[in-house]
C-alpha positions in Angstrom: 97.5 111.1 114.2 98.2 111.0 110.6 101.2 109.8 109.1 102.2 110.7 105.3 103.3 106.3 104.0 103.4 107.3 100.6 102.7 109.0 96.8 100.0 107.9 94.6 102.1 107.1 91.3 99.4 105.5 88.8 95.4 104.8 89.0 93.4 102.1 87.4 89.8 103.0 87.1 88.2 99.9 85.3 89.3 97.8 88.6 89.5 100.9 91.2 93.2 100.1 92.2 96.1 102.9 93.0 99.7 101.9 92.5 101.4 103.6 95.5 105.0 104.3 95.9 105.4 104.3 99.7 107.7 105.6 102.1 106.7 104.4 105.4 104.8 101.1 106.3 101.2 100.3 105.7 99.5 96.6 106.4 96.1 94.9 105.5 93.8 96.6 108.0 95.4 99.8 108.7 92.8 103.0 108.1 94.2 105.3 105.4 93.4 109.1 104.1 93.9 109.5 100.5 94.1 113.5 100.2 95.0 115.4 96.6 93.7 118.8 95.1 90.5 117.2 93.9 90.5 113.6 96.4 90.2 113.4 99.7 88.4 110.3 101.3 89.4 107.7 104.3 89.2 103.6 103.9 90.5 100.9 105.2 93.2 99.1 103.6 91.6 95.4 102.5 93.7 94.3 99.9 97.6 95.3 98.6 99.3 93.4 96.2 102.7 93.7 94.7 103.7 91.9 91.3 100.1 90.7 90.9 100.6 88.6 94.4 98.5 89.9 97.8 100.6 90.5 100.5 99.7 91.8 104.1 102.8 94.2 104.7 104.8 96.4 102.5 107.6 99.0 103.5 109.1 101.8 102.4 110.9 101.7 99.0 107.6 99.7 97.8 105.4 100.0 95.3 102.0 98.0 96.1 98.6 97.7 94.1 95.6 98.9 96.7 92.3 98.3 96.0 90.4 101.8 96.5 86.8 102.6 97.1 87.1 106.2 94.9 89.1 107.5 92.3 92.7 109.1 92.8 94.8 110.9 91.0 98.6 110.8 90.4 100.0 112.8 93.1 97.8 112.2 95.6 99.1 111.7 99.2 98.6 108.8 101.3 98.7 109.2 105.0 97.9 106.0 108.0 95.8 107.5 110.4 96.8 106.0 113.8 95.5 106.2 117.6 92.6 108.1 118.6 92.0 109.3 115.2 90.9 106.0 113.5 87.3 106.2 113.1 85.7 104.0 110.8 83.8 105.7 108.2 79.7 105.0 109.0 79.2 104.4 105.5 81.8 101.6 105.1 79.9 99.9 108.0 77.4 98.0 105.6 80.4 96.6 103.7 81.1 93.2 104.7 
């Protein structure tokens, strides 16, 4: 199940992190799909930070810092994939 937590506001591509305004909840661990006209890829969520601090849970009304493992783009959509549908990528598998 897929579940839209929030809107991809800014991008940082020297240090691969998205600045995402959220509207639902989203925690260290949780699997997420990043989806836009020209992104679309699934990772799990390792480190968020807000105010240059890491923190494990954010909620909506939020904006957090996550680490990504491709670019975005402003717009994009984030969704937390849930139950039966969290699969964990085979090529994320190597990464410690």
């Amino acid at each position: 199940m897929r579940e839209r937590v929030g809107t991809v506001t800014h991008y940082f591509n020297r240090i691969h992190v998205a600045v995402i305004a959220l509207t639902g909840e989203l925690k260290v661990g949780d699997m997420v799909h990043i989806y836009g006209h020209t992104t679309d890829f699934i990772q799990r969520v390792g480190s968020m930070e807000v105010n240059h601090r890491k923190i494990e849970y954010a909620g909506p009304g939020e904006e957090i810092a996550l680490e990504v493992v491709d670019r975005v783009r402003k717009g994009d959509t984030v969704y937390k994939i849930t139950g039966e549908d969290v699969e964990e990528p085979g090529f994320f598998s190597s990464m410690g």
